[in-house]
PQR file with spaces between the fields and no chain letter, atoms N, CA, C, O and H, PARSE charges and radii, in Angstrom:
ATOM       1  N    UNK     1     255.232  134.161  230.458 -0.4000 1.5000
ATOM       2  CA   UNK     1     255.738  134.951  229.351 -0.0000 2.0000
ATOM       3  C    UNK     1     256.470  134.008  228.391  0.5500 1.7000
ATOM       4  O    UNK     1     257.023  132.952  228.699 -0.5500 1.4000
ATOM       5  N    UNK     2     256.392  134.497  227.324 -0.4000 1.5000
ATOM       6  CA   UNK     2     257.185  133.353  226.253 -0.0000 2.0000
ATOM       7  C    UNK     2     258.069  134.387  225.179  0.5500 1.7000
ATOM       8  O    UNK     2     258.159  135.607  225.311 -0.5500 1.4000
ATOM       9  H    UNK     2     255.942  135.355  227.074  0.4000 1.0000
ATOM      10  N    UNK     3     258.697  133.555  224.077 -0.4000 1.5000
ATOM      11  CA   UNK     3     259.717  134.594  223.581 -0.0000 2.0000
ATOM      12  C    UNK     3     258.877  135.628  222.557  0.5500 1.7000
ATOM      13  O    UNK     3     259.286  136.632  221.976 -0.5500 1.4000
ATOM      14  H    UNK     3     258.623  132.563  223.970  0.4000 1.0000
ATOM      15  N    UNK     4     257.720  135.085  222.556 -0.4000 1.5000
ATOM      16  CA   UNK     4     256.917  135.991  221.321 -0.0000 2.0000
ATOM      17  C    UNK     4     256.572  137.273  222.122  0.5500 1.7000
ATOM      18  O    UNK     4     256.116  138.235  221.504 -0.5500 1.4000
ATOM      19  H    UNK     4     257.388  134.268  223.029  0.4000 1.0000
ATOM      20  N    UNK     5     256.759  137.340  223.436 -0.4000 1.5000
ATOM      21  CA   UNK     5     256.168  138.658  224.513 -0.0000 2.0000
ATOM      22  C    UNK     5     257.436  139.714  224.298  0.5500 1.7000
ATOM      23  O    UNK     5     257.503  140.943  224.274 -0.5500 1.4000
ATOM      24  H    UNK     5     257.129  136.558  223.938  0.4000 1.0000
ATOM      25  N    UNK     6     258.328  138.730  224.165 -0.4000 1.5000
ATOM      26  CA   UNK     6     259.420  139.754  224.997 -0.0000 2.0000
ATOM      27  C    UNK     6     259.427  140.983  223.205  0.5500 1.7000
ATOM      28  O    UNK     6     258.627  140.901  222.272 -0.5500 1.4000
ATOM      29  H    UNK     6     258.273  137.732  224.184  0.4000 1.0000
ATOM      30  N    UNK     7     260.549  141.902  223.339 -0.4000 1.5000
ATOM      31  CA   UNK     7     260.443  142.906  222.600 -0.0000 2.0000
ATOM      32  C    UNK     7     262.049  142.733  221.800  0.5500 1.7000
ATOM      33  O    UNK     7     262.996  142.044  222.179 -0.5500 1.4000
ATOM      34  H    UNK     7     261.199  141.969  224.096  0.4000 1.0000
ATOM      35  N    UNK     8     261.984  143.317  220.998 -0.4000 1.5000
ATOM      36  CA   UNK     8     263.072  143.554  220.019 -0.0000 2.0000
ATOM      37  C    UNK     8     264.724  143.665  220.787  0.5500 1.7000
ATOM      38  O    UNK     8     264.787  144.674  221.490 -0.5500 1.4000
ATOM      39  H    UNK     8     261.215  143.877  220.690  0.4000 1.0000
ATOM      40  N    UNK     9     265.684  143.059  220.784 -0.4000 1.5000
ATOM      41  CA   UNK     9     266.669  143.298  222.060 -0.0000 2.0000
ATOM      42  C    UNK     9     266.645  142.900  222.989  0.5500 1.7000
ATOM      43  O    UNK     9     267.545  143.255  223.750 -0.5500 1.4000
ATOM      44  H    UNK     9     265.633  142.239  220.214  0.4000 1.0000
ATOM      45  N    UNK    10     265.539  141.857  223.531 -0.4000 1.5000
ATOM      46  CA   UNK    10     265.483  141.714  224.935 -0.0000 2.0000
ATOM      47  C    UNK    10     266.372  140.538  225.037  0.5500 1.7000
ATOM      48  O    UNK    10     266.544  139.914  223.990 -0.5500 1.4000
ATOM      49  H    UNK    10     264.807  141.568  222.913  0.4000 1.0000
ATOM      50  N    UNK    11     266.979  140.112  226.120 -0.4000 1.5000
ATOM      51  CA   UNK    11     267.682  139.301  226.391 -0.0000 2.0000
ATOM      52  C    UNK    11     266.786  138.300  227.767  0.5500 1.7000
ATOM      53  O    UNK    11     266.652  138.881  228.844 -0.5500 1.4000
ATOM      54  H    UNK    11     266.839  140.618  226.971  0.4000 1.0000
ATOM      55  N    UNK    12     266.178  136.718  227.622 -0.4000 1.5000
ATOM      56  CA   UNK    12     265.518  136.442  228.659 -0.0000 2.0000
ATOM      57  C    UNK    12     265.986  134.801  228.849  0.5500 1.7000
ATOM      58  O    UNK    12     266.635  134.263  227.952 -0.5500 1.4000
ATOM      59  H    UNK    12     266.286  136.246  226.747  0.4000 1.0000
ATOM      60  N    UNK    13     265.646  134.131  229.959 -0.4000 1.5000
ATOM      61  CA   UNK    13     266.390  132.661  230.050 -0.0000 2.0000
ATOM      62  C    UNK    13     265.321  131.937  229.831  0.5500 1.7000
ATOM      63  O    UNK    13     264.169  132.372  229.855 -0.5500 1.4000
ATOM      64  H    UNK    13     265.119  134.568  230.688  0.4000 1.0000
ATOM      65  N    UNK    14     265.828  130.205  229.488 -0.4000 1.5000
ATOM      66  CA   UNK    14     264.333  130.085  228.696 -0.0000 2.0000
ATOM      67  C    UNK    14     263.642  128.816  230.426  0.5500 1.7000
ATOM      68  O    UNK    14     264.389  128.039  231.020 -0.5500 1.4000
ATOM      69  H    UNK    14     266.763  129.852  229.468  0.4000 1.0000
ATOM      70  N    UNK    15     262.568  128.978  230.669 -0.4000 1.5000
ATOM      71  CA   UNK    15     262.065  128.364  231.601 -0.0000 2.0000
ATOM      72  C    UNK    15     261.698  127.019  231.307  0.5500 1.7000
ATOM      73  O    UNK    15     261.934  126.059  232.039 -0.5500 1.4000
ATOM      74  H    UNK    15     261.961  129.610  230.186  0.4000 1.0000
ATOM      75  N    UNK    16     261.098  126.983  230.185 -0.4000 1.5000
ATOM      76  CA   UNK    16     260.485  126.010  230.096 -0.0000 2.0000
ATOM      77  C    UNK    16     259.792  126.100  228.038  0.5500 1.7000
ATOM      78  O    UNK    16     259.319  126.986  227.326 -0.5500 1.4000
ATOM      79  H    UNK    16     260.906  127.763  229.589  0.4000 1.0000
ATOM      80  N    UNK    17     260.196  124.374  227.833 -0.4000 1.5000
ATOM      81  CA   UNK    17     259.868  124.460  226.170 -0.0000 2.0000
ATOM      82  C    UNK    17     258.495  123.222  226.463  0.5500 1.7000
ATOM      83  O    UNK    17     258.528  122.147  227.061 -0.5500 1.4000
ATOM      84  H    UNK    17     260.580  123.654  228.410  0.4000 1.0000
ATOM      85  N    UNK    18     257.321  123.957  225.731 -0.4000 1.5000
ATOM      86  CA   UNK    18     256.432  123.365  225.750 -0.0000 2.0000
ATOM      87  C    UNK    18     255.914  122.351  224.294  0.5500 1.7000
ATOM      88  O    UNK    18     254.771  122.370  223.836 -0.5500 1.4000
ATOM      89  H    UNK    18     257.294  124.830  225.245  0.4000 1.0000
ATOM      90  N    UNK    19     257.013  121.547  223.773 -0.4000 1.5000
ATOM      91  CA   UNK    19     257.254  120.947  222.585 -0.0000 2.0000
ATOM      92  C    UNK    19     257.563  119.274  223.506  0.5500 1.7000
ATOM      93  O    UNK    19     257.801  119.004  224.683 -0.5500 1.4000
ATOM      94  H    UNK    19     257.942  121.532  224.145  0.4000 1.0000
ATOM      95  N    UNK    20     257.396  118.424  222.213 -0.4000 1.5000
ATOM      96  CA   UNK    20     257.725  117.225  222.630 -0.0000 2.0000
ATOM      97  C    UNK    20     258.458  116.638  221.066  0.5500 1.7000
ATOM      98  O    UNK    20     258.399  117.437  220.131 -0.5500 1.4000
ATOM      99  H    UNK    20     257.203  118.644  221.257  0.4000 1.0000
ATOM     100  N    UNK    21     259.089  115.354  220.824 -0.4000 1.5000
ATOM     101  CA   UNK    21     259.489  114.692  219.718 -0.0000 2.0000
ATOM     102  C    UNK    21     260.562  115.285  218.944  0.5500 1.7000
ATOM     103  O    UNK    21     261.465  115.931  219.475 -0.5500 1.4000
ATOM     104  H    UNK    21     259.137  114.705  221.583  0.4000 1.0000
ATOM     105  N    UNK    22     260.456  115.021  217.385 -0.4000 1.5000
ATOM     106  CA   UNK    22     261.209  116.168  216.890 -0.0000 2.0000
ATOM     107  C    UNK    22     261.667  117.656  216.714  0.5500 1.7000
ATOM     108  O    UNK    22     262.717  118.172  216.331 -0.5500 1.4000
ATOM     109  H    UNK    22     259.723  114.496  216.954  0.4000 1.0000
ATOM     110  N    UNK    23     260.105  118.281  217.275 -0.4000 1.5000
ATOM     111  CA   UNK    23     260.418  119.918  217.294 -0.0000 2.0000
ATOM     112  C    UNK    23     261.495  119.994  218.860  0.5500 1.7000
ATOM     113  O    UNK    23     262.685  120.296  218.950 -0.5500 1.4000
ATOM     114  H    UNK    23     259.253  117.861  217.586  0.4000 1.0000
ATOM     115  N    UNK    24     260.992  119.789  219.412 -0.4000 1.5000
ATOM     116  CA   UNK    24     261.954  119.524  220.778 -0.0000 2.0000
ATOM     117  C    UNK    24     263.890  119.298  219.913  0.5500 1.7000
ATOM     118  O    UNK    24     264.828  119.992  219.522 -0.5500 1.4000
ATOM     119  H    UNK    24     260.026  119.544  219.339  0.4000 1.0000
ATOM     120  N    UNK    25     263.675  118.540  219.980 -0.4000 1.5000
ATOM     121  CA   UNK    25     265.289  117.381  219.609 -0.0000 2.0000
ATOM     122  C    UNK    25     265.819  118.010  218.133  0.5500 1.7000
ATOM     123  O    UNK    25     266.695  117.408  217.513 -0.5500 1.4000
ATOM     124  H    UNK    25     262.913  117.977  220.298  0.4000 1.0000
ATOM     125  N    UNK    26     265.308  119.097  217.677 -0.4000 1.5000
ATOM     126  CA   UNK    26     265.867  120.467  216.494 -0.0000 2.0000
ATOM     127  C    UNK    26     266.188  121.359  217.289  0.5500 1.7000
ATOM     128  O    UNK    26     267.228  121.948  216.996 -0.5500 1.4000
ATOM     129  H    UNK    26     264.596  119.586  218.181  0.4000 1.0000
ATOM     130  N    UNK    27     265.664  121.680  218.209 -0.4000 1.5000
ATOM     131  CA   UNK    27     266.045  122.898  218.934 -0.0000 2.0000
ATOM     132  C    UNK    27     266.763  122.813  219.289  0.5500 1.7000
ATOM     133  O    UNK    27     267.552  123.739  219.103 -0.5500 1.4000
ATOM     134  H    UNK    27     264.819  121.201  218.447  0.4000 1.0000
ATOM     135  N    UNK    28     267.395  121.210  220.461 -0.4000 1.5000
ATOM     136  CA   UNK    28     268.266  120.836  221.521 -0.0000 2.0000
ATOM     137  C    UNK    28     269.545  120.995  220.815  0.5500 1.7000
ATOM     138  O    UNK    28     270.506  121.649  221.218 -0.5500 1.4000
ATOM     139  H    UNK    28     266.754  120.457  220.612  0.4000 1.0000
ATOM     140  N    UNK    29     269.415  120.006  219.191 -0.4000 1.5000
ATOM     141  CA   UNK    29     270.497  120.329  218.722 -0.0000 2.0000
ATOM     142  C    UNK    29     271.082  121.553  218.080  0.5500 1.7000
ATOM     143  O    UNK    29     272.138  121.585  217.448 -0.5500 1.4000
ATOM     144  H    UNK    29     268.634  119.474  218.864  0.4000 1.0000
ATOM     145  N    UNK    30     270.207  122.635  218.336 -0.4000 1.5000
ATOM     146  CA   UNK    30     270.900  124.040  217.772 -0.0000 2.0000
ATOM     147  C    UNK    30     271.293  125.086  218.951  0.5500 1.7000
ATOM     148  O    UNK    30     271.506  126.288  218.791 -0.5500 1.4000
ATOM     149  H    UNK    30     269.349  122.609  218.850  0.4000 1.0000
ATOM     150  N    UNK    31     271.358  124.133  220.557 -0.4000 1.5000
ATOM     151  CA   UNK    31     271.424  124.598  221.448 -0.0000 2.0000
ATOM     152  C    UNK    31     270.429  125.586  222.604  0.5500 1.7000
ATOM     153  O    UNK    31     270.602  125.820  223.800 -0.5500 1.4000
ATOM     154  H    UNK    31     271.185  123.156  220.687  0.4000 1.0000
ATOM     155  N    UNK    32     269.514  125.949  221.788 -0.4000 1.5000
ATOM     156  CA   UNK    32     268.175  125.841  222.486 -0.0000 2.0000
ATOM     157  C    UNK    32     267.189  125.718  223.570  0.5500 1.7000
ATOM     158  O    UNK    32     265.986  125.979  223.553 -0.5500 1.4000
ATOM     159  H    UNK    32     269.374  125.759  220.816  0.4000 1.0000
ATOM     160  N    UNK    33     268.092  125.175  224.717 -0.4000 1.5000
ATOM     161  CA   UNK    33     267.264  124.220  225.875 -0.0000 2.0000
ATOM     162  C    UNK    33     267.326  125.667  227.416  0.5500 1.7000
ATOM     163  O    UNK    33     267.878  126.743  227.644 -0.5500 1.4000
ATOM     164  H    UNK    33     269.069  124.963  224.731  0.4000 1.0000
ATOM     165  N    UNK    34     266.351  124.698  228.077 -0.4000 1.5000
ATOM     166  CA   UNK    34     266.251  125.378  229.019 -0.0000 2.0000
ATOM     167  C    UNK    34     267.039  125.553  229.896  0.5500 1.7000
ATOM     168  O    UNK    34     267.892  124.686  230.090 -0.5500 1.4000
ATOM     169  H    UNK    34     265.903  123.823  227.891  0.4000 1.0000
ATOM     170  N    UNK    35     267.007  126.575  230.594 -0.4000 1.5000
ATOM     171  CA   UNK    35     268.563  127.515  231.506 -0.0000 2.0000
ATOM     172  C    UNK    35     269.176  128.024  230.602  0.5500 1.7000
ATOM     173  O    UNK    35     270.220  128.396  231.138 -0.5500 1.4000
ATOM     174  H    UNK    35     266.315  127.279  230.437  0.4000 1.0000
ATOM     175  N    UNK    36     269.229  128.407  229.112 -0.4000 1.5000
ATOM     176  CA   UNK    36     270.171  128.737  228.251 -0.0000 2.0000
ATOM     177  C    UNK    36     269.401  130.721  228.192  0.5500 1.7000
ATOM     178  O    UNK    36     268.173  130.685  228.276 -0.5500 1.4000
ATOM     179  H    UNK    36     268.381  128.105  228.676  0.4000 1.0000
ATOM     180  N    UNK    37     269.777  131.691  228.114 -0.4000 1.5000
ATOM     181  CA   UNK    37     269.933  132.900  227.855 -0.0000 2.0000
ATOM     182  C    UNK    37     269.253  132.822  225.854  0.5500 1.7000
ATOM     183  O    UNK    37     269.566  132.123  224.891 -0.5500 1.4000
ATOM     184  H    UNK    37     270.774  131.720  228.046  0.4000 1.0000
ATOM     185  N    UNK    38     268.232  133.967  226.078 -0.4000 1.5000
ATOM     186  CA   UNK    38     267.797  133.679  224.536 -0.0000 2.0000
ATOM     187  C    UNK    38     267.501  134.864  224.321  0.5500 1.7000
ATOM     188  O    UNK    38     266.810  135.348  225.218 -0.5500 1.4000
ATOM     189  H    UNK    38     267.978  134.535  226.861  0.4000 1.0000
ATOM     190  N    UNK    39     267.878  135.911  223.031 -0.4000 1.5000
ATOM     191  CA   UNK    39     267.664  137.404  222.483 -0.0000 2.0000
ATOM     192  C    UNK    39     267.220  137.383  221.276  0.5500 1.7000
ATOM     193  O    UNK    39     267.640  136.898  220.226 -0.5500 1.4000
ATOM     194  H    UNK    39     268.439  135.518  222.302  0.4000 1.0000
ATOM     195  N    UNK    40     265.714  138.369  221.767 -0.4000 1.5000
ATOM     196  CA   UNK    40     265.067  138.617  220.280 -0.0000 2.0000
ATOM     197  C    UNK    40     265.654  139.058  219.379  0.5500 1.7000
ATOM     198  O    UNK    40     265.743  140.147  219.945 -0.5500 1.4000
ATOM     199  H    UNK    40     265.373  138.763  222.621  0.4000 1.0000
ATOM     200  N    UNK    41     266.242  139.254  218.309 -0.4000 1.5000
ATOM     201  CA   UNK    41     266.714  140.165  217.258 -0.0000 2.0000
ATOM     202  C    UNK    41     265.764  140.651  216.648  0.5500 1.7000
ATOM     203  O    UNK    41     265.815  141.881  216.657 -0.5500 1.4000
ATOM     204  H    UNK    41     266.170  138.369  217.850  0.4000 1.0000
ATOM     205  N    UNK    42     264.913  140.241  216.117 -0.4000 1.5000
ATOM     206  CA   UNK    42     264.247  141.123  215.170 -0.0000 2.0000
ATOM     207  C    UNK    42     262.645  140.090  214.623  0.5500 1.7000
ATOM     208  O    UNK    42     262.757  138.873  214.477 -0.5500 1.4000
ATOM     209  H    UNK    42     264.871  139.242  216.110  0.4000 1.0000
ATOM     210  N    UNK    43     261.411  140.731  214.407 -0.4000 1.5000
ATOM     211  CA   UNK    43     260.503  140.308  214.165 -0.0000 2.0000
ATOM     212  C    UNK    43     260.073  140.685  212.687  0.5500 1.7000
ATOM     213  O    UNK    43     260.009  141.882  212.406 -0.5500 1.4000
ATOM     214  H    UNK    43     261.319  141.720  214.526  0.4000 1.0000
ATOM     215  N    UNK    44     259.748  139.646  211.638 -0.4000 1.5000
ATOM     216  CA   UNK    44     259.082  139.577  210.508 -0.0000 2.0000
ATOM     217  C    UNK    44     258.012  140.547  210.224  0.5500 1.7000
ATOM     218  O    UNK    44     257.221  140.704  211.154 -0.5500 1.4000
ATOM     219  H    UNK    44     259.800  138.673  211.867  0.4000 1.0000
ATOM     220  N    UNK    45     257.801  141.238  209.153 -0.4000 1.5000
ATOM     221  CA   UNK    45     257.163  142.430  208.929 -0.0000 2.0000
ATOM     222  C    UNK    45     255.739  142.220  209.312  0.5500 1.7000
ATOM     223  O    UNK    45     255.323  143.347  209.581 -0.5500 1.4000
ATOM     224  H    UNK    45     258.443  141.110  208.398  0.4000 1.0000
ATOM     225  N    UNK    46     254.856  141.427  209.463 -0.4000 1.5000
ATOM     226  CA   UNK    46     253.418  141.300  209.957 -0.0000 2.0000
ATOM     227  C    UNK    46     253.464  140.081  211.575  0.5500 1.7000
ATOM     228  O    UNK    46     252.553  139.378  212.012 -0.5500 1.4000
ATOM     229  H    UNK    46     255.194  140.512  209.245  0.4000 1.0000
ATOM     230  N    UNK    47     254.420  140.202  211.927 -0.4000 1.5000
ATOM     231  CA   UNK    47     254.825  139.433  213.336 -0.0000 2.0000
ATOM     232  C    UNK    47     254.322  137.833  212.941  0.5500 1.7000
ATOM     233  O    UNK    47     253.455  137.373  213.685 -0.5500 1.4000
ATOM     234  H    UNK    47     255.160  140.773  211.572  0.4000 1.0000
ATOM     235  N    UNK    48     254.686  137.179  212.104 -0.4000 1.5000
ATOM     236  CA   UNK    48     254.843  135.361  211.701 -0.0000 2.0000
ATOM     237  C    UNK    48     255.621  135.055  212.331  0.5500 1.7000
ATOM     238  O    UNK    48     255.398  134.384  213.338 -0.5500 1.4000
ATOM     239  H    UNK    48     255.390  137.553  211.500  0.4000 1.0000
ATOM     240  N    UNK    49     256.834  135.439  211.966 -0.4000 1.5000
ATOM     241  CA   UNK    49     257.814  134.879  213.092 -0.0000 2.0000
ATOM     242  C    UNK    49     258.872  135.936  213.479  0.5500 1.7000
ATOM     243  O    UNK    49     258.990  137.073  213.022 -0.5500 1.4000
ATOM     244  H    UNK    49     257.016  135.985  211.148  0.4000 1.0000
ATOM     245  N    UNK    50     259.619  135.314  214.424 -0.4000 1.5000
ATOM     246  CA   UNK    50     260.901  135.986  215.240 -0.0000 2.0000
ATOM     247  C    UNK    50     262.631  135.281  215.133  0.5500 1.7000
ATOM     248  O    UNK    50     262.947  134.103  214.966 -0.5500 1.4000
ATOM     249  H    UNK    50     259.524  134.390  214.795  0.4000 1.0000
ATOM     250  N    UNK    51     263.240  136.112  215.248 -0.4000 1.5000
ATOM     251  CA   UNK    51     264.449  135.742  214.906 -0.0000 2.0000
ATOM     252  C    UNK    51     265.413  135.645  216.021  0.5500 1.7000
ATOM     253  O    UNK    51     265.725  136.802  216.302 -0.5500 1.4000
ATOM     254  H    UNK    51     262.984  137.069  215.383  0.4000 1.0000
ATOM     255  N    UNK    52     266.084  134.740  216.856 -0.4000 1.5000
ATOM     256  CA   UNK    52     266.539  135.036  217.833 -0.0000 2.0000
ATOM     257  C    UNK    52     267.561  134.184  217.861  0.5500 1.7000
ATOM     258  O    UNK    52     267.807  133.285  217.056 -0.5500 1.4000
ATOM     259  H    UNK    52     265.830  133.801  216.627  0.4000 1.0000
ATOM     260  N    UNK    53     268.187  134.518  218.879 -0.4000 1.5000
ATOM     261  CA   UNK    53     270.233  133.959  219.201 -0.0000 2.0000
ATOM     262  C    UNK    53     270.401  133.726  220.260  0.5500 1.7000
ATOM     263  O    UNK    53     270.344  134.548  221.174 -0.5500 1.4000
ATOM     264  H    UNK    53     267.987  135.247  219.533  0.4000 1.0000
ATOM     265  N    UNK    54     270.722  132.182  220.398 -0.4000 1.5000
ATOM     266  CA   UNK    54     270.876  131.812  221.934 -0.0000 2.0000
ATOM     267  C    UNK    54     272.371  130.934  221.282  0.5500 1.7000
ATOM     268  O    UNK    54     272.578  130.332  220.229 -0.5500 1.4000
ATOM     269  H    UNK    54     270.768  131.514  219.656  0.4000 1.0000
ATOM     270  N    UNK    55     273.118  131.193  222.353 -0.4000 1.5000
ATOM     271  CA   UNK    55     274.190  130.378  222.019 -0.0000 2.0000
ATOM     272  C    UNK    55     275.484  130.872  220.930  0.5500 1.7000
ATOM     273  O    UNK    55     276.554  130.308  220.702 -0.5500 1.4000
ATOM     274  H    UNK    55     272.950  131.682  223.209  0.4000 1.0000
ATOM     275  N    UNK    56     275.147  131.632  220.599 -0.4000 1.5000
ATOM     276  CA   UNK    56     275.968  132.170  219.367 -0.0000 2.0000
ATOM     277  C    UNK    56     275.439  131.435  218.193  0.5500 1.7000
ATOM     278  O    UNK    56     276.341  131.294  217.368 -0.5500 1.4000
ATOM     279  H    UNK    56     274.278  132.091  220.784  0.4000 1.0000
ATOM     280  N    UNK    57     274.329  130.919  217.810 -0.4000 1.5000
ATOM     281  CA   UNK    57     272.999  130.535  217.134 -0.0000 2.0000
ATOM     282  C    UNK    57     271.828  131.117  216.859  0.5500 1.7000
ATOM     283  O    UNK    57     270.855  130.851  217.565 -0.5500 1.4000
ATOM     284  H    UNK    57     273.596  131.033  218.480  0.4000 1.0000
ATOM     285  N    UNK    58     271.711  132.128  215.645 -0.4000 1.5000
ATOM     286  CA   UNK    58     270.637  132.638  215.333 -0.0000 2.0000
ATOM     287  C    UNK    58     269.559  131.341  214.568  0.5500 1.7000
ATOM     288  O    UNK    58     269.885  130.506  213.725 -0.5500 1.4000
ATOM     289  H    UNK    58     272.502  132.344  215.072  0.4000 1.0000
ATOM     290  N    UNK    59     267.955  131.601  215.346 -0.4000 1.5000
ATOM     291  CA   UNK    59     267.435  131.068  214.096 -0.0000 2.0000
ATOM     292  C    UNK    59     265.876  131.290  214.367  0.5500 1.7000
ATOM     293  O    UNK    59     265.196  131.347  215.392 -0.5500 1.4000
ATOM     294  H    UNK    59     267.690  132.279  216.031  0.4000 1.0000
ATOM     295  N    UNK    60     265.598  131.393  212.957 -0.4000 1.5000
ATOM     296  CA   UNK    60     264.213  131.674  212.694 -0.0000 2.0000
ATOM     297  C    UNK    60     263.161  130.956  212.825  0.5500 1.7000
ATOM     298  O    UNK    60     262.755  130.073  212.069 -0.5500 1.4000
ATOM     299  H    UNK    60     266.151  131.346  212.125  0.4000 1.0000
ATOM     300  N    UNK    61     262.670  131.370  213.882 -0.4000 1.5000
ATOM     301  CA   UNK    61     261.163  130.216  214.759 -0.0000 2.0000
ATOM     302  C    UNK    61     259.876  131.249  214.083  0.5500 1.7000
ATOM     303  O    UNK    61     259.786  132.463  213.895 -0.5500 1.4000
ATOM     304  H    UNK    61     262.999  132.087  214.496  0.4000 1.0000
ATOM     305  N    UNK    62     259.144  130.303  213.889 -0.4000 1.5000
ATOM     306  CA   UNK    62     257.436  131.050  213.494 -0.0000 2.0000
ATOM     307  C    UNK    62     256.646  131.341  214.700  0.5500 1.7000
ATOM     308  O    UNK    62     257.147  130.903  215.736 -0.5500 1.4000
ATOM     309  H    UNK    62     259.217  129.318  214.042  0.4000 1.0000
ATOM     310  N    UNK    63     255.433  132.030  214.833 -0.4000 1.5000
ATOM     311  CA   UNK    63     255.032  132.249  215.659 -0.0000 2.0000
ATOM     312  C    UNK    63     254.813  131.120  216.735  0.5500 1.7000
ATOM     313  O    UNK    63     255.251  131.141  217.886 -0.5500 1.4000
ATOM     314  H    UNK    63     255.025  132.386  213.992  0.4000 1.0000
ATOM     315  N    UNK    64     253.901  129.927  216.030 -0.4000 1.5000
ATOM     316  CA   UNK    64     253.319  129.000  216.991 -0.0000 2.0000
ATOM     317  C    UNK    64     254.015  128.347  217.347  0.5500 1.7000
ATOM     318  O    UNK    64     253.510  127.277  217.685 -0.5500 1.4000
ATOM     319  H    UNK    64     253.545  129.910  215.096  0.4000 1.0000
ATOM     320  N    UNK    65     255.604  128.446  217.547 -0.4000 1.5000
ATOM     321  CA   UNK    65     256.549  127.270  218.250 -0.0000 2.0000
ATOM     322  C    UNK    65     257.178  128.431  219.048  0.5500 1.7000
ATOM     323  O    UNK    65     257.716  128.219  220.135 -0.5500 1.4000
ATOM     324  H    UNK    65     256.014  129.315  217.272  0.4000 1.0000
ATOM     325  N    UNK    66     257.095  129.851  218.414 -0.4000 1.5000
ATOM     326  CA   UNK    66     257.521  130.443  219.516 -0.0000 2.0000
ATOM     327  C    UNK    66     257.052  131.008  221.160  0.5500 1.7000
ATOM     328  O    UNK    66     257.638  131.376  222.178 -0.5500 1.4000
ATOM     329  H    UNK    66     256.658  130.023  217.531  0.4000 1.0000
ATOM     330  N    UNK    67     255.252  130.768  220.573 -0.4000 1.5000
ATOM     331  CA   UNK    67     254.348  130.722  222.375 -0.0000 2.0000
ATOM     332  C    UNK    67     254.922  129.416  222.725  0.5500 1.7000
ATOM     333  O    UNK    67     254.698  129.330  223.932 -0.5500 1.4000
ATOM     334  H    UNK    67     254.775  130.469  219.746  0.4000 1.0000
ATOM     335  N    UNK    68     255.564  128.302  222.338 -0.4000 1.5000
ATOM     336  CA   UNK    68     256.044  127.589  223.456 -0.0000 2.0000
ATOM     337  C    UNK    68     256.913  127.374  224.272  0.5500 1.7000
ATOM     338  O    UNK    68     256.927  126.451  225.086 -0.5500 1.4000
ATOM     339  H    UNK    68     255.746  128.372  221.357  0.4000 1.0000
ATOM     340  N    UNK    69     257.925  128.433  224.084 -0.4000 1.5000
ATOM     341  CA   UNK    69     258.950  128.424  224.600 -0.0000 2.0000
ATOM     342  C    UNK    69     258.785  129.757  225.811  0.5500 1.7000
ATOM     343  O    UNK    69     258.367  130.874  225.507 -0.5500 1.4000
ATOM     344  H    UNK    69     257.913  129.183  223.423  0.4000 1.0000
ATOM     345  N    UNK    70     259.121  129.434  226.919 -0.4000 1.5000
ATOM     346  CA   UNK    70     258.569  130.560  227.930 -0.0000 2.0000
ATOM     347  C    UNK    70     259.603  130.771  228.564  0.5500 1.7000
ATOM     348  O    UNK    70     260.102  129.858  229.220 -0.5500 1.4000
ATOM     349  H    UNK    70     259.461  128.526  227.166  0.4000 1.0000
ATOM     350  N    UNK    71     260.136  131.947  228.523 -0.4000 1.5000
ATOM     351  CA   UNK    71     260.754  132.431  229.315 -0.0000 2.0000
ATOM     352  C    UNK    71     260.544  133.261  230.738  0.5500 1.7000
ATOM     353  O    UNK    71     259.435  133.272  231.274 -0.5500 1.4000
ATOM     354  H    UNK    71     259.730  132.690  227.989  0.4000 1.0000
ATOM     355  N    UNK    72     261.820  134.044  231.388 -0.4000 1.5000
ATOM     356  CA   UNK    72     261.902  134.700  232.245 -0.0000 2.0000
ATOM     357  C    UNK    72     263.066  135.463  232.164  0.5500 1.7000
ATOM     358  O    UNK    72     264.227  135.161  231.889 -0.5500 1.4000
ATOM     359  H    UNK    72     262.720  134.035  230.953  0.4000 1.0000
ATOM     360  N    UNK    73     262.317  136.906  232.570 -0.4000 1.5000
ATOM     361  CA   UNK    73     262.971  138.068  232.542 -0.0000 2.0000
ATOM     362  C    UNK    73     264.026  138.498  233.281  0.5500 1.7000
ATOM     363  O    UNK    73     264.491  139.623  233.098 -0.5500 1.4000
ATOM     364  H    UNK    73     261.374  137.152  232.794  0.4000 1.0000
């Protein structure tokens, strides 16, 4: 499962980020990483991207970086 599965509100931990280089090392520094707790807020009107808050850090990921990030429920 990844964060693009989960639903509006859900609250899930992140397992595993399937990124390497800089997309990786943007995330880390906005707190991001795995074992961290991550909640959907809200999805873009034709589902592009998702908006979510881990950390007391909202931020807006697009779809295709968000199938890489996989969580658990």
């Amino acid at each position: 499962m990844n964060v693009f599965d989960l639903k509006q509100g859900e609250i899930a931990k992140i397992k595993r980020i399937d990124l390497s280089g800089g997309a990786l090392e943007r995330l880390s520094a906005l707190g991001i990483k795995v074992g961290e707790q991550v909640e959907v807020l809200s999805y873009s009107l034709f589902k592009g991207s998702v908006l979510i808050s881990c950390n007391a850090v909202r931020v807006g990921v697009r779809k295709p970086l968000a199938l890489k990030i996989e969580v658990v429920v």
